[in-house]
N, CA, C and O atoms as a Tinker XYZ file with bonds, in Angstrom:
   360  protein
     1  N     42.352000  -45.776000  -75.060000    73     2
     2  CA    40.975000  -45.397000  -74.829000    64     1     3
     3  C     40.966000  -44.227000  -73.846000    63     2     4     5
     4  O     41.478000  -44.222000  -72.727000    81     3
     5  N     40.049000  -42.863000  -74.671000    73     3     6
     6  CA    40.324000  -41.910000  -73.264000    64     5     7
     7  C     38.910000  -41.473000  -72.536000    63     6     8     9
     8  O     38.061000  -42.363000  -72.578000    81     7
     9  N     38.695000  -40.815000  -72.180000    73     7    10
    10  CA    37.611000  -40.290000  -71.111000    64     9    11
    11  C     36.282000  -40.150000  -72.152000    63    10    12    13
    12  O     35.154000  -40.514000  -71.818000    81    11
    13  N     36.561000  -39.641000  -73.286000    73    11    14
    14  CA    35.725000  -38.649000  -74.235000    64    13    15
    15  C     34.851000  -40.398000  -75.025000    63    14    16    17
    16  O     33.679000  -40.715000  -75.223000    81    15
    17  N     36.093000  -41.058000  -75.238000    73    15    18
    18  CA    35.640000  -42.408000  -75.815000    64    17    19
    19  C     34.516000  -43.266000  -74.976000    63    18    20    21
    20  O     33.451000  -43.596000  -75.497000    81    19
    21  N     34.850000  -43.578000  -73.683000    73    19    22
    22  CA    34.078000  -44.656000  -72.625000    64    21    23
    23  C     32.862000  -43.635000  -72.038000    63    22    24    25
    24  O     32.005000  -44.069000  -71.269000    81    23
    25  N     32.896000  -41.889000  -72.601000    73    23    26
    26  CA    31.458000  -41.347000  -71.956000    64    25    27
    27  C     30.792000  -41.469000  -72.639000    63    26    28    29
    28  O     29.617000  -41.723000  -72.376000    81    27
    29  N     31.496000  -41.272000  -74.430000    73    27    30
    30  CA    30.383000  -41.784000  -75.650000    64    29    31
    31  C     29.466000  -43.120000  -75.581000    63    30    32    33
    32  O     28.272000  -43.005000  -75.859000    81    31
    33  N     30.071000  -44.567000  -75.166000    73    31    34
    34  CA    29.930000  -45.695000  -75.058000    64    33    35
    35  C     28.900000  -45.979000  -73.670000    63    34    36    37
    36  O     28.437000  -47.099000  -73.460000    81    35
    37  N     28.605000  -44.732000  -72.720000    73    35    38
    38  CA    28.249000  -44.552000  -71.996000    64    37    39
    39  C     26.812000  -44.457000  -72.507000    63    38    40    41
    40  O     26.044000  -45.386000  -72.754000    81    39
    41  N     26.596000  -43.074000  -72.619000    73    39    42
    42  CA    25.921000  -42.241000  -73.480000    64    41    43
    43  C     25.156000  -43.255000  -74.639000    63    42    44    45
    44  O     23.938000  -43.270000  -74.818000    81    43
    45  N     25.863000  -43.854000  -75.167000    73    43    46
    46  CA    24.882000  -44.754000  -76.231000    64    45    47
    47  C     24.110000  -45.700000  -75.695000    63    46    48    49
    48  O     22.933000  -45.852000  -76.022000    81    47
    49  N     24.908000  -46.637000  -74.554000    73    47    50
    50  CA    23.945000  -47.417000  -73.683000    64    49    51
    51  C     22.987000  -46.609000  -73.123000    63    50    52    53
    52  O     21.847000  -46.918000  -73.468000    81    51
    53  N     23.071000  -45.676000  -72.373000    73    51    54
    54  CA    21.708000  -45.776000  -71.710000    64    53    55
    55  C     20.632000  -44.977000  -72.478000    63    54    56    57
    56  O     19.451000  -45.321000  -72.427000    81    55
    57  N     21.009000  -44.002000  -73.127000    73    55    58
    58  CA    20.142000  -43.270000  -73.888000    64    57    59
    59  C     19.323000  -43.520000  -75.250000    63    58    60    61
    60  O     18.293000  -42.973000  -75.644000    81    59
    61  N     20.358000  -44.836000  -76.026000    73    59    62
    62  CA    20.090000  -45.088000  -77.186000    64    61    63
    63  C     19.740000  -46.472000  -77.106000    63    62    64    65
    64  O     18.790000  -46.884000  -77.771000    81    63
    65  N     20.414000  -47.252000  -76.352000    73    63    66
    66  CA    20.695000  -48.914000  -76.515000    64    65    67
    67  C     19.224000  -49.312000  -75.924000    63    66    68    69
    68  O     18.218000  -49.757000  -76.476000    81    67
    69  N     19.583000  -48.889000  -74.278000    73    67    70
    70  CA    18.072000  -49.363000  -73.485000    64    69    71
    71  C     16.947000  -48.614000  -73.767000    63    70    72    73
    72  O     16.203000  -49.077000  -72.902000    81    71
    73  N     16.290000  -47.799000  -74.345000    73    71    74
    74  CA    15.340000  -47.253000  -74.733000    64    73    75
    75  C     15.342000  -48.082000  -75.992000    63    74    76    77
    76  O     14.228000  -48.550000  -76.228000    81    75
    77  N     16.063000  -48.327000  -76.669000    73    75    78
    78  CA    15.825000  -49.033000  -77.628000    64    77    79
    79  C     14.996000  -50.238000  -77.424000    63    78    80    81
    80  O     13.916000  -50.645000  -77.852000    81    79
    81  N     16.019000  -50.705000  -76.511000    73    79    82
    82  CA    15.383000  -52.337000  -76.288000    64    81    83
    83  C     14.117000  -52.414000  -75.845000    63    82    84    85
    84  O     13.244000  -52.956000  -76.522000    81    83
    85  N     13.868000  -51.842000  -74.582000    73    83    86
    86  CA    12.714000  -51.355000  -74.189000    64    85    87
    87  C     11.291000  -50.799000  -75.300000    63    86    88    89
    88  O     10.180000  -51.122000  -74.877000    81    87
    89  N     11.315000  -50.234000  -76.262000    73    87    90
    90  CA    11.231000  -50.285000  -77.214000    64    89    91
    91  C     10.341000  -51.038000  -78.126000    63    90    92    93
    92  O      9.250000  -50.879000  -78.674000    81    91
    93  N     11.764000  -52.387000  -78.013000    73    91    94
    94  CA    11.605000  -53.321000  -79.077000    64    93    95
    95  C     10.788000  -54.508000  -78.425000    63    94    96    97
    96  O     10.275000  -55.313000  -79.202000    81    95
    97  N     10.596000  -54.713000  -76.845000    73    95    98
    98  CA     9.573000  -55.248000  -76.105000    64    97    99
    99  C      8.470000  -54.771000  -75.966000    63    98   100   101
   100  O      7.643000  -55.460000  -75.367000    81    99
   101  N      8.183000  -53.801000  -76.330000    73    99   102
   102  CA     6.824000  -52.899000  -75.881000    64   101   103
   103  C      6.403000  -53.002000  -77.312000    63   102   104   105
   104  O      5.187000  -53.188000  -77.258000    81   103
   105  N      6.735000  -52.981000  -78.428000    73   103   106
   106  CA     6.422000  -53.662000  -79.764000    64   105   107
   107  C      5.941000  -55.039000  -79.687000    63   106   108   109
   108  O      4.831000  -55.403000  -80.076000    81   107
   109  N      6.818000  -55.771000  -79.176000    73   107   110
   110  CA     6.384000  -57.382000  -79.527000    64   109   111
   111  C      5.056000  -57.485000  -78.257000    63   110   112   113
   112  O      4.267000  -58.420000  -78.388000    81   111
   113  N      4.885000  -56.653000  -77.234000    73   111   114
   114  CA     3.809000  -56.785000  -76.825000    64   113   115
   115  C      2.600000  -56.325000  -76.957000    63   114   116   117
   116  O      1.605000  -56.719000  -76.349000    81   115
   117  N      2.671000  -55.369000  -77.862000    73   115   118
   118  CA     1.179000  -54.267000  -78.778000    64   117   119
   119  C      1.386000  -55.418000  -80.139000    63   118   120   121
   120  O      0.538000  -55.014000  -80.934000    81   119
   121  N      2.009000  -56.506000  -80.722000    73   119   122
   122  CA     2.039000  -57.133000  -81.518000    64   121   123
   123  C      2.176000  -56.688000  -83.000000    63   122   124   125
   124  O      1.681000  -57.296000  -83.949000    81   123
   125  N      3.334000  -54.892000  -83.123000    73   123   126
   126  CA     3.634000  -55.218000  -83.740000    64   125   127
   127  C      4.640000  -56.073000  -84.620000    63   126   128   129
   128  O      4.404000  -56.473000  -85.760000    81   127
   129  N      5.866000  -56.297000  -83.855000    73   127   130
   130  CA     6.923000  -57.120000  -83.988000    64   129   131
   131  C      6.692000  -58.348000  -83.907000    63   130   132   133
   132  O      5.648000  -58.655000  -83.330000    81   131
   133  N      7.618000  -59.522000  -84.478000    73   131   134
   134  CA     7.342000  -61.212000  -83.664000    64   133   135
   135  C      8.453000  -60.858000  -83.167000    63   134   136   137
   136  O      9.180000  -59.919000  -83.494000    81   135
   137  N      8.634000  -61.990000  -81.989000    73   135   138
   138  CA    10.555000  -62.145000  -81.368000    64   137   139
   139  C     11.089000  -62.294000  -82.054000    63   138   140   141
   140  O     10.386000  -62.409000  -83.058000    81   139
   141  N     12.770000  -62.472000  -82.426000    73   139   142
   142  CA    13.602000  -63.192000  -83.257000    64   141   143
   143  C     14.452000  -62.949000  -82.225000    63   142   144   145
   144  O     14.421000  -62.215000  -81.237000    81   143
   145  N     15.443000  -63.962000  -82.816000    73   143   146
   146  CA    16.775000  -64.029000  -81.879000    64   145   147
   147  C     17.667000  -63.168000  -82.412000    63   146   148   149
   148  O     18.542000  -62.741000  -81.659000    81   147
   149  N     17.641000  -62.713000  -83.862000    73   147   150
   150  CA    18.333000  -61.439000  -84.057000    64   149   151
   151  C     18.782000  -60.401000  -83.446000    63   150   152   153
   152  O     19.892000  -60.095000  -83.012000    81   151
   153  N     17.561000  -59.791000  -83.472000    73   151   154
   154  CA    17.889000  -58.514000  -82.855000    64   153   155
   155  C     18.339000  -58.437000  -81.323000    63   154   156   157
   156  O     19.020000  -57.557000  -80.797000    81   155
   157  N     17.714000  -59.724000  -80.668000    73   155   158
   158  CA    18.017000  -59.954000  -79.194000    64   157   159
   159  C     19.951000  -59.974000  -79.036000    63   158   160   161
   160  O     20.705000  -59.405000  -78.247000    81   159
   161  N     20.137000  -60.691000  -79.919000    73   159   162
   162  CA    21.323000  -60.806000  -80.263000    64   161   163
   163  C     22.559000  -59.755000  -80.287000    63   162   164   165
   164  O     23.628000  -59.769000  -79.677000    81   163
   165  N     21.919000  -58.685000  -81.375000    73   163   166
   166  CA    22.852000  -58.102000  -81.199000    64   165   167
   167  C     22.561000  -56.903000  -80.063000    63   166   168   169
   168  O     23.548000  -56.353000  -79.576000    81   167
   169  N     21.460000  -56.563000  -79.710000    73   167   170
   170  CA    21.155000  -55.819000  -78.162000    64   169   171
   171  C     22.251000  -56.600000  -77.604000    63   170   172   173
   172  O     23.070000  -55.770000  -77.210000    81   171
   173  N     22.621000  -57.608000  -77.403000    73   171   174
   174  CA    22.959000  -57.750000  -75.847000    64   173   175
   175  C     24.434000  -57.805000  -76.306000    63   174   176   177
   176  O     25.166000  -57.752000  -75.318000    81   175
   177  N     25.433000  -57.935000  -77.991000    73   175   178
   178  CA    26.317000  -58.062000  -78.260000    64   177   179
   179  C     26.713000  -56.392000  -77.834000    63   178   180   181
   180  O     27.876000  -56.133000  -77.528000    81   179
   181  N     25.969000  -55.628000  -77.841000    73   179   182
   182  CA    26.201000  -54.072000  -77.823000    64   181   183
   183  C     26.073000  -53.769000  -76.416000    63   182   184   185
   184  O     26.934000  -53.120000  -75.822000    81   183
   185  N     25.233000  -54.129000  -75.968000    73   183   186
   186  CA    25.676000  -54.418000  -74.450000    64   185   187
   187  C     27.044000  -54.568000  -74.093000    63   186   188   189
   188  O     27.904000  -53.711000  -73.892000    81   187
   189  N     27.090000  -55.776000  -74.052000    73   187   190
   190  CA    28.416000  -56.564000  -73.037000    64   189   191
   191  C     29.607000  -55.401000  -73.612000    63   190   192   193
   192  O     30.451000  -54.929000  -72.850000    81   191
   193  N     29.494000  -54.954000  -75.401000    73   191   194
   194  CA    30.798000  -54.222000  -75.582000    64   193   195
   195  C     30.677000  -53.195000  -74.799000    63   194   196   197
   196  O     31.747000  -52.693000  -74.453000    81   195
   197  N     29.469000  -52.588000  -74.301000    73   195   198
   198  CA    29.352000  -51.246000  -74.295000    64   197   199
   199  C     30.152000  -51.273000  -72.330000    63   198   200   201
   200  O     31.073000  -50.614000  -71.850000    81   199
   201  N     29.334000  -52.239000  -71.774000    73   199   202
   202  CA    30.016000  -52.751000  -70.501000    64   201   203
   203  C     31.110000  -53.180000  -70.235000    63   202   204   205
   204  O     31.569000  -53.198000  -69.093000    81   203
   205  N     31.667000  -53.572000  -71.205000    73   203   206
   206  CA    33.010000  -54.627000  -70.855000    64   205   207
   207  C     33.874000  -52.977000  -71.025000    63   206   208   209
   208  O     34.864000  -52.978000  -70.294000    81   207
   209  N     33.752000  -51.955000  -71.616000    73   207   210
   210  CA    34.584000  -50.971000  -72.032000    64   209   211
   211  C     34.398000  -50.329000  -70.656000    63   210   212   213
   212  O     35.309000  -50.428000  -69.834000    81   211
   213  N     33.365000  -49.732000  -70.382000    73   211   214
   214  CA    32.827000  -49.279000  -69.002000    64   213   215
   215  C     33.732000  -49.863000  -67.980000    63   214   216   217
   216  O     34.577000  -49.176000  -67.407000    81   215
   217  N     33.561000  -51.118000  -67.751000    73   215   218
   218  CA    34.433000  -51.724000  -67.051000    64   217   219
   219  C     36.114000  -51.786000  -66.616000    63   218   220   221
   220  O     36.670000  -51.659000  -65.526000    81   219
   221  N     36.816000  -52.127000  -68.473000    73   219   222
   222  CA    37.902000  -52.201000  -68.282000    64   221   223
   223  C     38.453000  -50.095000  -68.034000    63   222   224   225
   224  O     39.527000  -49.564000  -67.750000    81   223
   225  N     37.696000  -49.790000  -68.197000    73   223   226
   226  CA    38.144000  -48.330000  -68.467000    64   225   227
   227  C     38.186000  -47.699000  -66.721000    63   226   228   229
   228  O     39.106000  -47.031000  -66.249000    81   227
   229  N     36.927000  -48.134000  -65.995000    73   227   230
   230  CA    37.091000  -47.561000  -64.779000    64   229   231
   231  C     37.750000  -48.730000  -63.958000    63   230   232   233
   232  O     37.551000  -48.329000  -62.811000    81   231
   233  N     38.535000  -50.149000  -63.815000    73   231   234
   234  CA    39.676000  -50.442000  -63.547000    64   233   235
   235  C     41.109000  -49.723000  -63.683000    63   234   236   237
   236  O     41.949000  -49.756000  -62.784000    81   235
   237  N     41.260000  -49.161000  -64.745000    73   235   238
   238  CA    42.174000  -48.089000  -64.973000    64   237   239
   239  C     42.272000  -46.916000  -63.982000    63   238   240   241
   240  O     43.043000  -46.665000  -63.056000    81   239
   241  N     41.365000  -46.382000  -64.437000    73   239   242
   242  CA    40.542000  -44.858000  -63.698000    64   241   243
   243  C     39.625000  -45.152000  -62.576000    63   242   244   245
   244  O     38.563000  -45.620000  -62.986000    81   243
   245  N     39.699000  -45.020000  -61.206000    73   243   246
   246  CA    39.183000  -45.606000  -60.697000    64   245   247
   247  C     38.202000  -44.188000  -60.133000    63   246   248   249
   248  O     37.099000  -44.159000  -59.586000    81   247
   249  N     39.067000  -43.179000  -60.503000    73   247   250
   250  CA    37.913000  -41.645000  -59.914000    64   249   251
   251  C     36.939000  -41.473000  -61.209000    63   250   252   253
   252  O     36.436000  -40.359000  -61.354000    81   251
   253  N     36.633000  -42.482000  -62.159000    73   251   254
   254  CA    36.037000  -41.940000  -63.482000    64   253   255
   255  C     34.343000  -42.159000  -63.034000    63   254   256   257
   256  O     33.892000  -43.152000  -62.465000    81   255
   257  N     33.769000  -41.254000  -63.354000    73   255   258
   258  CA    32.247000  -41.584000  -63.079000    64   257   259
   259  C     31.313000  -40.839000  -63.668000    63   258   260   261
   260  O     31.402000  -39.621000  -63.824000    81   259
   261  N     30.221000  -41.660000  -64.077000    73   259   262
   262  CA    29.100000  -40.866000  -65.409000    64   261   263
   263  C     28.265000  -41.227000  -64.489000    63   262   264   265
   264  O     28.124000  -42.153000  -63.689000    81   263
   265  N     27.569000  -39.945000  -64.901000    73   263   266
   266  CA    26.383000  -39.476000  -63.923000    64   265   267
   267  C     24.834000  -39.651000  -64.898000    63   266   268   269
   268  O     24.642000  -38.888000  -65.845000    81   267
   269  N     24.086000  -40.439000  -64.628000    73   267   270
   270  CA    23.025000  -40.146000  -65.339000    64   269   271
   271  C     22.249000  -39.199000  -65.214000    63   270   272   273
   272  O     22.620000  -38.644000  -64.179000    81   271
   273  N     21.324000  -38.611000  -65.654000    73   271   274
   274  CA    20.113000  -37.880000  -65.482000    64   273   275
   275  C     19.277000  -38.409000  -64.580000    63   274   276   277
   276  O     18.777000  -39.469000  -64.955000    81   275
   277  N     18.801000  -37.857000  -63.019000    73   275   278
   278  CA    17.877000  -38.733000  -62.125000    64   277   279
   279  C     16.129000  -38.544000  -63.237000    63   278   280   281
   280  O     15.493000  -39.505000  -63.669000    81   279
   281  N     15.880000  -37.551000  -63.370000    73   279   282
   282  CA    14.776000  -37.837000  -64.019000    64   281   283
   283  C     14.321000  -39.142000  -65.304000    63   282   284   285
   284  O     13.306000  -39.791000  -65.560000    81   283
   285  N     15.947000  -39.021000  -65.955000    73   283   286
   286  CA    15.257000  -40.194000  -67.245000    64   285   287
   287  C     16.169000  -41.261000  -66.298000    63   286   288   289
   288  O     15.989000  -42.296000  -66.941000    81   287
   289  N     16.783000  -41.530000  -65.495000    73   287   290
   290  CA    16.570000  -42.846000  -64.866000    64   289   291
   291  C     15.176000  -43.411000  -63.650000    63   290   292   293
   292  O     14.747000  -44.478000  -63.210000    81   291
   293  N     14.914000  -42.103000  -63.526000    73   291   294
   294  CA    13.143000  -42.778000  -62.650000    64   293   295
   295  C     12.425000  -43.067000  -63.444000    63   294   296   297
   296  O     11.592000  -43.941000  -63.205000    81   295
   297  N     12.480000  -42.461000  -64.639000    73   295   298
   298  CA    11.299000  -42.583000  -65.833000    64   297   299
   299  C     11.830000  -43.850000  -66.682000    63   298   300   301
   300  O     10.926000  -44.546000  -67.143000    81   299
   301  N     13.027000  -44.222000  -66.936000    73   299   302
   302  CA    13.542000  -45.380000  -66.892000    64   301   303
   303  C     12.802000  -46.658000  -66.519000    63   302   304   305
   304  O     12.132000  -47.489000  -67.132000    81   303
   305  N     13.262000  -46.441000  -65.059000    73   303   306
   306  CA    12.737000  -47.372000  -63.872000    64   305   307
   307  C     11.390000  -47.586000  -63.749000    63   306   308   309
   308  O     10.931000  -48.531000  -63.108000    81   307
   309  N     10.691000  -46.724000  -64.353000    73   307   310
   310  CA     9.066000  -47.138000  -64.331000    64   309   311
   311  C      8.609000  -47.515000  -65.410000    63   310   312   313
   312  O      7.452000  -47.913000  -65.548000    81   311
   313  N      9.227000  -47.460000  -66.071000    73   311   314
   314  CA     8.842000  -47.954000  -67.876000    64   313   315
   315  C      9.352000  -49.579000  -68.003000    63   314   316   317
   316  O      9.155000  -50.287000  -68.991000    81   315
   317  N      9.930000  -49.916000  -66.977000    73   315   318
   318  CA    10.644000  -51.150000  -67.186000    64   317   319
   319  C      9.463000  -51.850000  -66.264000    63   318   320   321
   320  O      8.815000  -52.803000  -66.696000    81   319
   321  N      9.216000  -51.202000  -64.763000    73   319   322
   322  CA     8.609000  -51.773000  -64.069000    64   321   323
   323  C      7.223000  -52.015000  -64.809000    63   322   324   325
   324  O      6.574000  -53.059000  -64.738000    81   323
   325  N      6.875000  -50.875000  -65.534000    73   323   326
   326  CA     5.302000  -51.345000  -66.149000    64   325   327
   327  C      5.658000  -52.523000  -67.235000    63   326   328   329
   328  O      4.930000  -53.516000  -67.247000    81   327
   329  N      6.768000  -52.437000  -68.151000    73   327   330
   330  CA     6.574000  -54.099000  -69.035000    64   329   331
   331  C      6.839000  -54.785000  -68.342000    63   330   332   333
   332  O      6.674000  -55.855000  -68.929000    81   331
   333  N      7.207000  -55.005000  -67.303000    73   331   334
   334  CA     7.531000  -56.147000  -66.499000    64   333   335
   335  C      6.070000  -57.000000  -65.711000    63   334   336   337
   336  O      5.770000  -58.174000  -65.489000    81   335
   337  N      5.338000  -55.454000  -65.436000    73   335   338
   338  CA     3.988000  -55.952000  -64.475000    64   337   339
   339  C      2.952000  -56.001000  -65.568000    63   338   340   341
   340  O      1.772000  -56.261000  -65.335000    81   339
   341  N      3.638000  -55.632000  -67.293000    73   339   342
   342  CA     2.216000  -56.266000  -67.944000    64   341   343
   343  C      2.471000  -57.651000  -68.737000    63   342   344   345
   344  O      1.783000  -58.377000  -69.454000    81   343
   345  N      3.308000  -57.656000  -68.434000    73   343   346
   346  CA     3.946000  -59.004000  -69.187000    64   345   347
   347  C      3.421000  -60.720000  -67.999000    63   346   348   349
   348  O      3.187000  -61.915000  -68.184000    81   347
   349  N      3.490000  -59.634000  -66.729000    73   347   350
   350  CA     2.977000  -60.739000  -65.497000    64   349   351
   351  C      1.887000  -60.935000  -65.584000    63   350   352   353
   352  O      1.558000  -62.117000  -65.486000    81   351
   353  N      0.838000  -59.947000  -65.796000    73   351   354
   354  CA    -0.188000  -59.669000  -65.535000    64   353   355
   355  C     -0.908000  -60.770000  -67.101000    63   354   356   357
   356  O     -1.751000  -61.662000  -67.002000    81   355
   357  N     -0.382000  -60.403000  -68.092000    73   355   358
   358  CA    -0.796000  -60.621000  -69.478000    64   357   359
   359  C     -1.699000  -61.917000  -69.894000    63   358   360
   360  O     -2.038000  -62.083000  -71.066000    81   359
């Protein structure tokens, strides 16, 4: 596994995976989606791979480090905080 591999795996989590998911909650709460355990399923199976690689890769490499974007992680961070405070609120 080299550098180019675990930034891709990087790169898909945060840009593709969690926007996704995020997403797929903000659907089931405008009602168009129902839950299923499906899709929850494999979100989080794509997860753990996407982490467990992250992981075993910077055990190896311990100077290895991906930098996110500060803007789409604040914008991130507030998109989570609002389903979170309408889901409380709801």
């Amino acid at each position: 596994m080299n550098e180019k591999n675990v930034t891709l795996s990087n790169r898909l989590l945060y840009y593709l995976i969690a926007p996704g998911l995020l997403l797929y909650f903000v659907m089931i709460d405008a009602g168009f989606l129902t839950p299923s355990f499906l899709p929850l399923t494999m979100f989080g199976a794509i997860i753990i791979l996407c982490v467990a690689i992250h992981l075993l890769y910077k055990k190896k490499n311990v100077e290895y480090k991906f930098d996110v974007n500060k803007l789409y992680a604040n914008a991130m961070a507030l998109l989570v905080i609002w389903e979170l405070s309408y889901n409380f609120y709801k």
